[in-house]
Gaussian input, Z-matrix of N, CA and C with variables (Angstrom, degrees):
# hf/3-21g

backbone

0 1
 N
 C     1     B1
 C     2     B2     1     A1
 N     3     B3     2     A2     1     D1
 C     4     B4     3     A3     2     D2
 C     5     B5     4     A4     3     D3
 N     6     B6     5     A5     4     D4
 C     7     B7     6     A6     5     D5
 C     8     B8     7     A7     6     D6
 N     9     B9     8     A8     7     D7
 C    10    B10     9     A9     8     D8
 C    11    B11    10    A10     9     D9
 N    12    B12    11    A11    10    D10
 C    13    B13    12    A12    11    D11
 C    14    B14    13    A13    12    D12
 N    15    B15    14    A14    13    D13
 C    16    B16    15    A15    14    D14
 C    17    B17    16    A16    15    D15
 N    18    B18    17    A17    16    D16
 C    19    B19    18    A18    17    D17
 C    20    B20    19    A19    18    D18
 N    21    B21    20    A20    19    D19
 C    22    B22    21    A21    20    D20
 C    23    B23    22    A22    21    D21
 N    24    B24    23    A23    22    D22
 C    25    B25    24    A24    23    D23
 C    26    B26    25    A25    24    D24
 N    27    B27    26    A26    25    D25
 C    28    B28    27    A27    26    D26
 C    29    B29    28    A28    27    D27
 N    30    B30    29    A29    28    D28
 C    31    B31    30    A30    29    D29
 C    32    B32    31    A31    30    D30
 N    33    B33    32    A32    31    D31
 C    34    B34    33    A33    32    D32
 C    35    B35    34    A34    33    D33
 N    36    B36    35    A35    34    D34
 C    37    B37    36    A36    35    D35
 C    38    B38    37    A37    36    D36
 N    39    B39    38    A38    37    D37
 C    40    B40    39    A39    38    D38
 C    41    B41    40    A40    39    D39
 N    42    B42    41    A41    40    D40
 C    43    B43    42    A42    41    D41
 C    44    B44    43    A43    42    D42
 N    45    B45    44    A44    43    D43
 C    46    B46    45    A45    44    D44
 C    47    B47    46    A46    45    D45
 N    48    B48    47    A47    46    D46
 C    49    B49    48    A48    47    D47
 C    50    B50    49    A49    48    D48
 N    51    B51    50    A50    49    D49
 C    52    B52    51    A51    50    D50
 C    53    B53    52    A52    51    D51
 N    54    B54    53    A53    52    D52
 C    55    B55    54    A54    53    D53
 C    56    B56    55    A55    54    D54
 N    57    B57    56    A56    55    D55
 C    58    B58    57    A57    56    D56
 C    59    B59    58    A58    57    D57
 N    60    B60    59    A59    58    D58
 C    61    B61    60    A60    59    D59
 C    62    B62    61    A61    60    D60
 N    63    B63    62    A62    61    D61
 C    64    B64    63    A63    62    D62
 C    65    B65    64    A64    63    D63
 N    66    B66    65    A65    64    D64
 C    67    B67    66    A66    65    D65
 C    68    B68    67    A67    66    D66
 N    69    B69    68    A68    67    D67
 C    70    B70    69    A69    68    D68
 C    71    B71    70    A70    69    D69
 N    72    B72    71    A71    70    D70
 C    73    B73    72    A72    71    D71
 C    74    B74    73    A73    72    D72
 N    75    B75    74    A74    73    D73
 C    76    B76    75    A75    74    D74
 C    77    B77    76    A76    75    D75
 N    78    B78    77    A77    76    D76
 C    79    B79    78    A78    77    D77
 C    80    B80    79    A79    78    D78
 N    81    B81    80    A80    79    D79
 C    82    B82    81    A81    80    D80
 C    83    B83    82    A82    81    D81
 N    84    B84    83    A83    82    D82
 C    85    B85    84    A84    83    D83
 C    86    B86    85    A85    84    D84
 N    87    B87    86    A86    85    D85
 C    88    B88    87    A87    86    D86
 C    89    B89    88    A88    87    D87
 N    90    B90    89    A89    88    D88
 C    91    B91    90    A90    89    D89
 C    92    B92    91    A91    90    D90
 N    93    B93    92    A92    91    D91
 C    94    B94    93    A93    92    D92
 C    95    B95    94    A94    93    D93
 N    96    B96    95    A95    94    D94
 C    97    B97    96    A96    95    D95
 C    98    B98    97    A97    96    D96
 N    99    B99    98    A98    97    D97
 C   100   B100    99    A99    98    D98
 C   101   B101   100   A100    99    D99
 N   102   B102   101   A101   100   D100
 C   103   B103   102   A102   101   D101
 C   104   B104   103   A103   102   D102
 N   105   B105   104   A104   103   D103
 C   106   B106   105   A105   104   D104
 C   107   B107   106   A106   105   D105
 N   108   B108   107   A107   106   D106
 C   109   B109   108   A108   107   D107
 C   110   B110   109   A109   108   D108
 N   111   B111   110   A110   109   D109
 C   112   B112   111   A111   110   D110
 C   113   B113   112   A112   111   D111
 N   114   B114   113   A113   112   D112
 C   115   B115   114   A114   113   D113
 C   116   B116   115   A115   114   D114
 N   117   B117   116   A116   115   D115
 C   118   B118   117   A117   116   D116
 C   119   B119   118   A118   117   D117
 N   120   B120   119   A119   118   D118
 C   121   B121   120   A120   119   D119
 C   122   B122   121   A121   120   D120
 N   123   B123   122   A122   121   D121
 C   124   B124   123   A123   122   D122
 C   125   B125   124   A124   123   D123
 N   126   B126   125   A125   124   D124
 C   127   B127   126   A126   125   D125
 C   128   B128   127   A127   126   D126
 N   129   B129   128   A128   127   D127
 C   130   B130   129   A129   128   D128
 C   131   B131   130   A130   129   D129
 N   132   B132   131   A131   130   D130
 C   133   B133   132   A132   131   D131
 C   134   B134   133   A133   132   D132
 N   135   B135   134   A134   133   D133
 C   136   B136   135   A135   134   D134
 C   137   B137   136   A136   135   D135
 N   138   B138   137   A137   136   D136
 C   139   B139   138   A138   137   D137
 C   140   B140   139   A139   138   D138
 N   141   B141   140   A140   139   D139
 C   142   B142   141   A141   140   D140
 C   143   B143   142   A142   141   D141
 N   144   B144   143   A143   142   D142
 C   145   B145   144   A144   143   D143
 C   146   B146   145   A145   144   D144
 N   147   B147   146   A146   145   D145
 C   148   B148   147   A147   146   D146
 C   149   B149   148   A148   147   D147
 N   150   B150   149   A149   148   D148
 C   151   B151   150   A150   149   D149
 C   152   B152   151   A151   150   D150
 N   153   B153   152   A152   151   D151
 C   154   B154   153   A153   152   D152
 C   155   B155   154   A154   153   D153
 N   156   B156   155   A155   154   D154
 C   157   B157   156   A156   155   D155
 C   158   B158   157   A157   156   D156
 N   159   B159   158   A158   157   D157
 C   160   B160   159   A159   158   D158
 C   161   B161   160   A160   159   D159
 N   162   B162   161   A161   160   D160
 C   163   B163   162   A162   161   D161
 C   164   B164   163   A163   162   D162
 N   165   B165   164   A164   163   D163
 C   166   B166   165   A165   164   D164
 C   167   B167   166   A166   165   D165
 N   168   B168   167   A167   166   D166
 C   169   B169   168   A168   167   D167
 C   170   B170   169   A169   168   D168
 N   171   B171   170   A170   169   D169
 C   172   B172   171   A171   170   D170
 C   173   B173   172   A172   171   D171
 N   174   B174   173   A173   172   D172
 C   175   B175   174   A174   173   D173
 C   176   B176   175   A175   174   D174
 N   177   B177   176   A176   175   D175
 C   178   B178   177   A177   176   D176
 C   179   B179   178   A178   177   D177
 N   180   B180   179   A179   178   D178
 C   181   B181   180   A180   179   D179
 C   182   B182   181   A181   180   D180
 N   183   B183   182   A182   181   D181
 C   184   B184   183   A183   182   D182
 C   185   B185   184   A184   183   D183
 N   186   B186   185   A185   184   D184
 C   187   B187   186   A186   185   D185
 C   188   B188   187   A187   186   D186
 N   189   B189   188   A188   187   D187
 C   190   B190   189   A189   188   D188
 C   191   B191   190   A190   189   D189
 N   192   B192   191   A191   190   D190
 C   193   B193   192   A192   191   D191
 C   194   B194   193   A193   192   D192
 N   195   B195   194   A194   193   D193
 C   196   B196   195   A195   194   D194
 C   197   B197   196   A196   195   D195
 N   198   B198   197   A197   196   D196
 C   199   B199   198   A198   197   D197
 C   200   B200   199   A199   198   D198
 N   201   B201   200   A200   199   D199
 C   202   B202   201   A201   200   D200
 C   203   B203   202   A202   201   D201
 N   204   B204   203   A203   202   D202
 C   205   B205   204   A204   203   D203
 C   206   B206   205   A205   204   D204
 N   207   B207   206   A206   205   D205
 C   208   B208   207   A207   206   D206
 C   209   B209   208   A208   207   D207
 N   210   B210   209   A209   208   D208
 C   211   B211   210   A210   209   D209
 C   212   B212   211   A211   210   D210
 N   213   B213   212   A212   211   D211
 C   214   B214   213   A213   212   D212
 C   215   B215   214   A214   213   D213
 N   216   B216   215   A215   214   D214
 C   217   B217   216   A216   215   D215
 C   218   B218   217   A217   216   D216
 N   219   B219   218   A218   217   D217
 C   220   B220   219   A219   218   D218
 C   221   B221   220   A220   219   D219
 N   222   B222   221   A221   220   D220
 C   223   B223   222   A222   221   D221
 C   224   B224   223   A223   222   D222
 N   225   B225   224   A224   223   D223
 C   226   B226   225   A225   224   D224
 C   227   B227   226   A226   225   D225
 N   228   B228   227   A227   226   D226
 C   229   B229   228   A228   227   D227
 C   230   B230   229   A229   228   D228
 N   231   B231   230   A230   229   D229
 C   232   B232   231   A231   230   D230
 C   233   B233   232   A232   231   D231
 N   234   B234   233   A233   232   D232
 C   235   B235   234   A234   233   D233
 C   236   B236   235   A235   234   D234
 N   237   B237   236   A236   235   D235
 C   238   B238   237   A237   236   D236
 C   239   B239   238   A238   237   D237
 N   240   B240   239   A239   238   D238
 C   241   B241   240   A240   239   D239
 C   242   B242   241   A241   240   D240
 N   243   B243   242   A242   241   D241
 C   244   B244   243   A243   242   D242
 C   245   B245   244   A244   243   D243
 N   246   B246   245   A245   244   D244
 C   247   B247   246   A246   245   D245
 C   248   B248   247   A247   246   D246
 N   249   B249   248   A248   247   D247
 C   250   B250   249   A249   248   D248
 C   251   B251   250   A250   249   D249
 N   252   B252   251   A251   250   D250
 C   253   B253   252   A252   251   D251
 C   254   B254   253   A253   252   D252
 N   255   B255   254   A254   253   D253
 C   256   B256   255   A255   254   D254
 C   257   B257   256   A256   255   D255
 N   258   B258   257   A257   256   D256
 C   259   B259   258   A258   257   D257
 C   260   B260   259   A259   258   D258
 N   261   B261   260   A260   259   D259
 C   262   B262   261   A261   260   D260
 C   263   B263   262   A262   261   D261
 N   264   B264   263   A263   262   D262
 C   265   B265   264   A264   263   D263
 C   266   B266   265   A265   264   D264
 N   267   B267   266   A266   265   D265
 C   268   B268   267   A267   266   D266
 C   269   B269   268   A268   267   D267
 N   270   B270   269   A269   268   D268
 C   271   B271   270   A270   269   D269
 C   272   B272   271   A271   270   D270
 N   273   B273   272   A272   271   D271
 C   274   B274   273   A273   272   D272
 C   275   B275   274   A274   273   D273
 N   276   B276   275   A275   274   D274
 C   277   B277   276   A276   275   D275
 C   278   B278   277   A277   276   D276
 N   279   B279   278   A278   277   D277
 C   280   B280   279   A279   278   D278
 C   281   B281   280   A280   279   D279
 N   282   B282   281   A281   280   D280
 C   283   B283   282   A282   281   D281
 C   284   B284   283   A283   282   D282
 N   285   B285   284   A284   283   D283
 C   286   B286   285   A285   284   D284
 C   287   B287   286   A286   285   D285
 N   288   B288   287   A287   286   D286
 C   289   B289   288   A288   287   D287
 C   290   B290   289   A289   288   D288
 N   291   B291   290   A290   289   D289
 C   292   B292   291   A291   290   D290
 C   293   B293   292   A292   291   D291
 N   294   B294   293   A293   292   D292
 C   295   B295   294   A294   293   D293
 C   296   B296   295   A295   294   D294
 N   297   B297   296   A296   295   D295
 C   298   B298   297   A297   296   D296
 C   299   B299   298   A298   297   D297
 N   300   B300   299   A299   298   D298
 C   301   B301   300   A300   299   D299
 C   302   B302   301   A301   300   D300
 N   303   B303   302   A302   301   D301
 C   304   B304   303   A303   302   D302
 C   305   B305   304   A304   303   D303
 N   306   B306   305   A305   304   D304
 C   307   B307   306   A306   305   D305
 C   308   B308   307   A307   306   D306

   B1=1.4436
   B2=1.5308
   B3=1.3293
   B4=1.3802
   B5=1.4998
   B6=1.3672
   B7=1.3299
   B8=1.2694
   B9=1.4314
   B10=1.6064
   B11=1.8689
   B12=1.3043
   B13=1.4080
   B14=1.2734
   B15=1.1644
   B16=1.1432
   B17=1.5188
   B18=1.7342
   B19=1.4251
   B20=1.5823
   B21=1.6061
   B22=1.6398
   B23=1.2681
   B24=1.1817
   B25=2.1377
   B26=1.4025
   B27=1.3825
   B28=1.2690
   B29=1.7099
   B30=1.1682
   B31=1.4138
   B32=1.6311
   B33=1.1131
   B34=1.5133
   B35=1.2420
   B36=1.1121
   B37=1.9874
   B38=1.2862
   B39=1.1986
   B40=1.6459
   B41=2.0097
   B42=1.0952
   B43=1.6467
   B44=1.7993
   B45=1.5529
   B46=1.6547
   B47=1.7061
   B48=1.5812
   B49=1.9630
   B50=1.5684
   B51=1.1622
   B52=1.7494
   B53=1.1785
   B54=1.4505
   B55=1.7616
   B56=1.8307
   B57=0.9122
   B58=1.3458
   B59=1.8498
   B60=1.6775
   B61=1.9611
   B62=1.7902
   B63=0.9659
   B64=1.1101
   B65=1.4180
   B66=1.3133
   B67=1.5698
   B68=1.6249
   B69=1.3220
   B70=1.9187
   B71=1.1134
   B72=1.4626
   B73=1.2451
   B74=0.7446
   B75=1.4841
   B76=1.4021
   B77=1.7192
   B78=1.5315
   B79=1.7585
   B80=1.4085
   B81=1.2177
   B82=1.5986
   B83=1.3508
   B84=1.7236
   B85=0.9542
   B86=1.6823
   B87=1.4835
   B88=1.8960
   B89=1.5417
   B90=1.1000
   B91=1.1791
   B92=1.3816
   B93=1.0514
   B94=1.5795
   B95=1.8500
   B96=1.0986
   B97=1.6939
   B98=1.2351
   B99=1.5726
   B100=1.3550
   B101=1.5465
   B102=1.4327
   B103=1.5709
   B104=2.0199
   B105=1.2429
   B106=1.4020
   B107=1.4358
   B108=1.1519
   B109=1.2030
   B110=1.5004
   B111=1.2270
   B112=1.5927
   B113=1.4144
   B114=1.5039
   B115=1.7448
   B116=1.2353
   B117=1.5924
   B118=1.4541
   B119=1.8422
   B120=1.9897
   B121=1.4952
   B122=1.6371
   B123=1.2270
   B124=1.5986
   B125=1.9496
   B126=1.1868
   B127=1.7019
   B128=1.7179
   B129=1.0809
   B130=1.3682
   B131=1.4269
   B132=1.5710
   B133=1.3729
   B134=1.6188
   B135=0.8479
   B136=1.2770
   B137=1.7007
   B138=1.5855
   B139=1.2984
   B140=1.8250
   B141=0.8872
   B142=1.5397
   B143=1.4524
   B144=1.4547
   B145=1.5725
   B146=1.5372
   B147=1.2464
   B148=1.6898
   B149=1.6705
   B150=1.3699
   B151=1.2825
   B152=1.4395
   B153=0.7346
   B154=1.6740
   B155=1.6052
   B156=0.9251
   B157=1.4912
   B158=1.8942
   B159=1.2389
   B160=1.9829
   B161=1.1947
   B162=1.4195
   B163=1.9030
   B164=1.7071
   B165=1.4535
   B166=1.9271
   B167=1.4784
   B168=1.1199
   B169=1.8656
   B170=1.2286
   B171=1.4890
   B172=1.3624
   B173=1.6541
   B174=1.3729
   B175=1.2373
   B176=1.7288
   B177=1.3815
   B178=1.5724
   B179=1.6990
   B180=1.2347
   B181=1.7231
   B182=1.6831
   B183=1.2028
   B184=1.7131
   B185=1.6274
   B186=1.5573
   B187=0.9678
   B188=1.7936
   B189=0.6840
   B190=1.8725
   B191=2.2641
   B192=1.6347
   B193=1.6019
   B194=1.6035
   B195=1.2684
   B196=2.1722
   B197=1.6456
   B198=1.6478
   B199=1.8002
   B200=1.9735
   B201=1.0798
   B202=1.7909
   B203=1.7102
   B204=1.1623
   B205=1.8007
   B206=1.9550
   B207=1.6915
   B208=1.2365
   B209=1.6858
   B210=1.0299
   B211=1.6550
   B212=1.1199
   B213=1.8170
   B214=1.8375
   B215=1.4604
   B216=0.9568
   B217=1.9414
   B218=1.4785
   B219=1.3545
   B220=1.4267
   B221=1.9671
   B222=1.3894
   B223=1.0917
   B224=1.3309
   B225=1.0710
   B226=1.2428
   B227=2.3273
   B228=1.7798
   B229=1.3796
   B230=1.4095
   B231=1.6859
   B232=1.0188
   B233=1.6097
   B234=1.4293
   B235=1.8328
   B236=1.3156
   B237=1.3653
   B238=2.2806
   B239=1.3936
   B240=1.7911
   B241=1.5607
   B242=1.4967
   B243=1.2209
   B244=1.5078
   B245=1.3689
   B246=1.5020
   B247=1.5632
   B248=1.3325
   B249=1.1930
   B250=1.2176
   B251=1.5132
   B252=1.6261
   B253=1.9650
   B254=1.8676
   B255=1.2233
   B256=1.2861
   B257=1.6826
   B258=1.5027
   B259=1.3042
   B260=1.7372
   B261=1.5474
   B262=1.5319
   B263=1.3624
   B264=1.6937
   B265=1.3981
   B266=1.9059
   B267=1.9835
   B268=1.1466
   B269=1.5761
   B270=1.9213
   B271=1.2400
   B272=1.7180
   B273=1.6532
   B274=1.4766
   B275=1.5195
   B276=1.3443
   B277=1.8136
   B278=1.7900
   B279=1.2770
   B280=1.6202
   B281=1.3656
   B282=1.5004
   B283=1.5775
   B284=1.9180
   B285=1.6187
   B286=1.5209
   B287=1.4262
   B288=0.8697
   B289=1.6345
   B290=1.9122
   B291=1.3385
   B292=1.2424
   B293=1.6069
   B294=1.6717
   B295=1.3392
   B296=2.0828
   B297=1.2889
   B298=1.2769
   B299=1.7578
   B300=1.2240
   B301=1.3016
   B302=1.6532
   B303=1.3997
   B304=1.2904
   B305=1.4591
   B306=1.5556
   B307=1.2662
   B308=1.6333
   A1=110.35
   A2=122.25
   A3=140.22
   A4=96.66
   A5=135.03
   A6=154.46
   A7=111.50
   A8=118.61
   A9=111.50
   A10=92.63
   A11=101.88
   A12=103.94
   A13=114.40
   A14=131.29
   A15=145.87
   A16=125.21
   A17=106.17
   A18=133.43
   A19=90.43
   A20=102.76
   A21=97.18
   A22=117.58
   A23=153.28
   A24=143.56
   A25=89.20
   A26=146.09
   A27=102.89
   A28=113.17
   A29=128.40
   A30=107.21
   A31=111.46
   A32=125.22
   A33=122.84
   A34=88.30
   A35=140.90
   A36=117.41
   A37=123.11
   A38=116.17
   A39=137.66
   A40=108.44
   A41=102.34
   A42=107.82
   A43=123.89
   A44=84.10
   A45=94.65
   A46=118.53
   A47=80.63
   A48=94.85
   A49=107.96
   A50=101.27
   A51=113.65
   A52=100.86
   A53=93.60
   A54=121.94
   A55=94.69
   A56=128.58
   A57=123.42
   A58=108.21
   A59=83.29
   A60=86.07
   A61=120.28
   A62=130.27
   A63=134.20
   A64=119.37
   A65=132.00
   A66=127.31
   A67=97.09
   A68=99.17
   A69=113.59
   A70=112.18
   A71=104.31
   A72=122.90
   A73=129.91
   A74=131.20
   A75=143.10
   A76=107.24
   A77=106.93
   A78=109.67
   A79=91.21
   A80=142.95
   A81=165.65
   A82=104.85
   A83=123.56
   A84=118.75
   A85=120.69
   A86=89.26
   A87=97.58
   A88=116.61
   A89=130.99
   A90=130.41
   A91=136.54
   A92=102.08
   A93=124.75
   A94=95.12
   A95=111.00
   A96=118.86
   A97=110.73
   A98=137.80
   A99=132.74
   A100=85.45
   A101=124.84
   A102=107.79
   A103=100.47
   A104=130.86
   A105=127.24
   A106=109.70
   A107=132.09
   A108=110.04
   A109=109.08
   A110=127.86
   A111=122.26
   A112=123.30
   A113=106.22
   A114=92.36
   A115=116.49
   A116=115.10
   A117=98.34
   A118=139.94
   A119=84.75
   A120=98.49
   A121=104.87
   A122=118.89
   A123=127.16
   A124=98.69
   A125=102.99
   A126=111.75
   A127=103.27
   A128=111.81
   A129=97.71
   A130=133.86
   A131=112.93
   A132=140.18
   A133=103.76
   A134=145.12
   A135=142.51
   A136=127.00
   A137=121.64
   A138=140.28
   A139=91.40
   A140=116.90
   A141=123.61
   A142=132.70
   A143=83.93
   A144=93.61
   A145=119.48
   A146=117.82
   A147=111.47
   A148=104.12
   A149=127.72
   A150=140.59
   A151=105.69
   A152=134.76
   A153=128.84
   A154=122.23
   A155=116.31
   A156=122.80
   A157=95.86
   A158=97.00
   A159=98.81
   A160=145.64
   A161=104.52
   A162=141.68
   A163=80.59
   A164=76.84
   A165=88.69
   A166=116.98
   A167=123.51
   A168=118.99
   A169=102.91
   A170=127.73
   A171=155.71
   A172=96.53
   A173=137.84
   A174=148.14
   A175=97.56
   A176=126.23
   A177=136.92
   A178=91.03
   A179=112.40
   A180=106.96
   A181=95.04
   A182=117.07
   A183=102.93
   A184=115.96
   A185=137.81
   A186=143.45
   A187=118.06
   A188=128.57
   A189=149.37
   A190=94.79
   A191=88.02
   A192=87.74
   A193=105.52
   A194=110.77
   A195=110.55
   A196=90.22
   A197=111.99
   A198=95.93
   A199=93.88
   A200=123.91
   A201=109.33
   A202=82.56
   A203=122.96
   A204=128.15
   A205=101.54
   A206=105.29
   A207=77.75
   A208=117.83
   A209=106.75
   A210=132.55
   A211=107.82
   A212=108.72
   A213=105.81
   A214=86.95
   A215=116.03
   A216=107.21
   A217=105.49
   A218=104.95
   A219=101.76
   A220=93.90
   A221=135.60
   A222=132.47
   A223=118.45
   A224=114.25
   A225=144.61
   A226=93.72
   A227=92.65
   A228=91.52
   A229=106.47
   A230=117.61
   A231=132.00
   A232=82.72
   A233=116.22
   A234=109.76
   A235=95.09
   A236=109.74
   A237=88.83
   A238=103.32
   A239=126.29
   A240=132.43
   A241=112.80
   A242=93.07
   A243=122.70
   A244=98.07
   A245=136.16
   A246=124.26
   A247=107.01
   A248=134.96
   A249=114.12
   A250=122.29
   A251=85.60
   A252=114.31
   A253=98.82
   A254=123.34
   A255=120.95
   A256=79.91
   A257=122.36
   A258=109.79
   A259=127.40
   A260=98.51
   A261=110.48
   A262=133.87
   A263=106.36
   A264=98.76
   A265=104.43
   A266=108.42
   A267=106.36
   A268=126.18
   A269=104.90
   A270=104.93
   A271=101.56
   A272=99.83
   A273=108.48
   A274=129.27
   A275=106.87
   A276=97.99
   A277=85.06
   A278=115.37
   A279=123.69
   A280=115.30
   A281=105.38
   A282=116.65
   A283=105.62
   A284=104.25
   A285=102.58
   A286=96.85
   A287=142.64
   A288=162.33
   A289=101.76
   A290=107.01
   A291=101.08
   A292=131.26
   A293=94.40
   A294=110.87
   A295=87.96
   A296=107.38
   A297=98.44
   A298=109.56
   A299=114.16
   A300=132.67
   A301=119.79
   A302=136.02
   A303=126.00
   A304=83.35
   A305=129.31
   A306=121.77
   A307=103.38
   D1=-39.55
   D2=-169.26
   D3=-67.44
   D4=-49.06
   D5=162.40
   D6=-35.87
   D7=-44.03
   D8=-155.17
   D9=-96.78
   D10=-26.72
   D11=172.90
   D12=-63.94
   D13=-49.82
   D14=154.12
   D15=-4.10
   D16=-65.82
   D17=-169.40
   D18=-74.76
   D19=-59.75
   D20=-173.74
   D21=-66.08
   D22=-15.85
   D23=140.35
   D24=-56.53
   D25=-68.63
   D26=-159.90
   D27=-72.68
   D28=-24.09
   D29=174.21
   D30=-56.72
   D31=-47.98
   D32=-173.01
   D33=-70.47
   D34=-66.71
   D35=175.05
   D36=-17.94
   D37=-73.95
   D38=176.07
   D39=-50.34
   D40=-56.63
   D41=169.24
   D42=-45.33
   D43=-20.86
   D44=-165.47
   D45=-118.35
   D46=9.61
   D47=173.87
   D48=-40.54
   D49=174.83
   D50=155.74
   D51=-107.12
   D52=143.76
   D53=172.35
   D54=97.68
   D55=-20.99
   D56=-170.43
   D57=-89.90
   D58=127.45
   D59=-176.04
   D60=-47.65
   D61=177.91
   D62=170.34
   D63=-60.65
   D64=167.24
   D65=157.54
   D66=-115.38
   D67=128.46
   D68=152.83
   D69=-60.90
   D70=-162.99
   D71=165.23
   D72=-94.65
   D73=29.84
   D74=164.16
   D75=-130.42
   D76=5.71
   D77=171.38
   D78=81.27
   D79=-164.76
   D80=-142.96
   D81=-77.93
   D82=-25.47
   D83=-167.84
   D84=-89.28
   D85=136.76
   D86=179.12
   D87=-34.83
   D88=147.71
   D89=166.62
   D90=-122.29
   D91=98.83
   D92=-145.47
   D93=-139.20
   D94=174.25
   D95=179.01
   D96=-64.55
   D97=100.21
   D98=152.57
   D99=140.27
   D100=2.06
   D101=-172.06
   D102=-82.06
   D103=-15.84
   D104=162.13
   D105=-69.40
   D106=-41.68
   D107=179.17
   D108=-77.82
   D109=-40.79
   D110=168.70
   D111=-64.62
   D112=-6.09
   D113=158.70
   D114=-94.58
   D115=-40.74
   D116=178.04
   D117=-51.19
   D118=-37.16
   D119=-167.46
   D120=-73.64
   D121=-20.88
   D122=-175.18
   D123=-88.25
   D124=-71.95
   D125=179.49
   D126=-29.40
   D127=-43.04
   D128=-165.70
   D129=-67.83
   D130=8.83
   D131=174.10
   D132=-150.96
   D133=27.46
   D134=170.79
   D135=150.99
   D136=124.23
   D137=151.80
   D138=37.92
   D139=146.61
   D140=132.15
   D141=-71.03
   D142=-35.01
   D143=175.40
   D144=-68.65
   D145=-19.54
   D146=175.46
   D147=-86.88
   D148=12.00
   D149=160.82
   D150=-99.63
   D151=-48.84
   D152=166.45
   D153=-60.88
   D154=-14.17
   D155=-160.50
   D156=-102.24
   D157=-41.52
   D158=179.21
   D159=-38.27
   D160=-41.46
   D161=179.12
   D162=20.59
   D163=104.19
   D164=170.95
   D165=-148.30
   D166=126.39
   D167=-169.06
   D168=-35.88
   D169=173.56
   D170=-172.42
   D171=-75.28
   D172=-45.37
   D173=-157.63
   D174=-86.47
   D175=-36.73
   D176=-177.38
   D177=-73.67
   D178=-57.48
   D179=-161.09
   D180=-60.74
   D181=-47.34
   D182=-167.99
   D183=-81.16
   D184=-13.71
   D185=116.23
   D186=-31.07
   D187=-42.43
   D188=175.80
   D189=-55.14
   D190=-65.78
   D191=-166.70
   D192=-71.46
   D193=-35.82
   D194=176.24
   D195=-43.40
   D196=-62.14
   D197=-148.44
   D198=-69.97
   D199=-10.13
   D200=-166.61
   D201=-78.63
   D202=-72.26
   D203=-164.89
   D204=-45.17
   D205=-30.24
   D206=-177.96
   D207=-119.58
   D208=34.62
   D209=-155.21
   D210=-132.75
   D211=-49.09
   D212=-159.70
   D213=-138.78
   D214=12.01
   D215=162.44
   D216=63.96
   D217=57.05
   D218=-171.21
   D219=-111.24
   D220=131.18
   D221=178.07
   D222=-53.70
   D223=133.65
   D224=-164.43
   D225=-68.53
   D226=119.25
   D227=173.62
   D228=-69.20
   D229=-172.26
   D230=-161.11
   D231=-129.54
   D232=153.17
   D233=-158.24
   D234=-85.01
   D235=-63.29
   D236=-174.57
   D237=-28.32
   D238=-62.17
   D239=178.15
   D240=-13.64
   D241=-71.00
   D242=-168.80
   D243=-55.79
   D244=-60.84
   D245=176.06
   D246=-61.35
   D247=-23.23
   D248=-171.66
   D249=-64.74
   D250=-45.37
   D251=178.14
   D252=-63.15
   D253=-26.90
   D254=-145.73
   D255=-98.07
   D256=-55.27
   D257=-168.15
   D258=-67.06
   D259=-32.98
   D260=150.50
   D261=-30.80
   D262=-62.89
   D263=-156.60
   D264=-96.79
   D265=-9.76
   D266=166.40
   D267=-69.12
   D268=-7.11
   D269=-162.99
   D270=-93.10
   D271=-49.80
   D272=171.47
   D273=-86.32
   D274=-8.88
   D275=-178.03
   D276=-143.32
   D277=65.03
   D278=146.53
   D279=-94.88
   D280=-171.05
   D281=-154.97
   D282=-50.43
   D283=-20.93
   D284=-167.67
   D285=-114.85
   D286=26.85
   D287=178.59
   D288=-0.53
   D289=91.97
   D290=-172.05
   D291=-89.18
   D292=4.14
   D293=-156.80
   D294=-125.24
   D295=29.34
   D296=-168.75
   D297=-111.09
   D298=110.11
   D299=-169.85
   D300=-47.79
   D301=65.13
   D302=-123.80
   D303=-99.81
   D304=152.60
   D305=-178.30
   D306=-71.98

């Protein structure tokens, strides 16, 4: 427990550097159509930020969600869901990641 507290002051440390943009309300991520459903369904086991940082084709991210649902027990999207998250994060955090907050 002491650990996880730990990680979380330094993330709000690190979040709160100087020179580093703000976080919304969706944390680092662009906000554009599908970025609520891609924060929740990602946030809910990990950072947003290790979703921003990836820039990976459209074909890697949905290969990406099979191994989490069947790897890390992550619930299985619902397919409109799944395009939504899929068309999102191929649009803003693909191979050229344009929405990616670079220090």
């Amino acid at each position: 427990m002491r650990l996880l507290a730990a990680i979380a002051t330094l993330g709000v440390a690190a979040s709160a550097a100087p020179g580093q943009a703000e976080e919304g309300e969706y944390g680092v991520l662009f906000e554009a159509p599908g970025v609520e459903e891609t924060f929740y369904a990602c946030s809910a086991c990990h950072s947003e930020k290790l979703v921003a940082q990836q820039g990976l084709p459209r074909e890697r991210w949905d290969h990406l969600l099979d191994w989490m649902v069947a790897e890390q027990g992550m619930t299985e999207l619902e397919p409109e869901e799944r395009s939504i998250i899929l068309d999102y994060l191929s649009t803003h955090y693909g191979p050229d990641r344009p929405h990616f907050q670079r220090p």
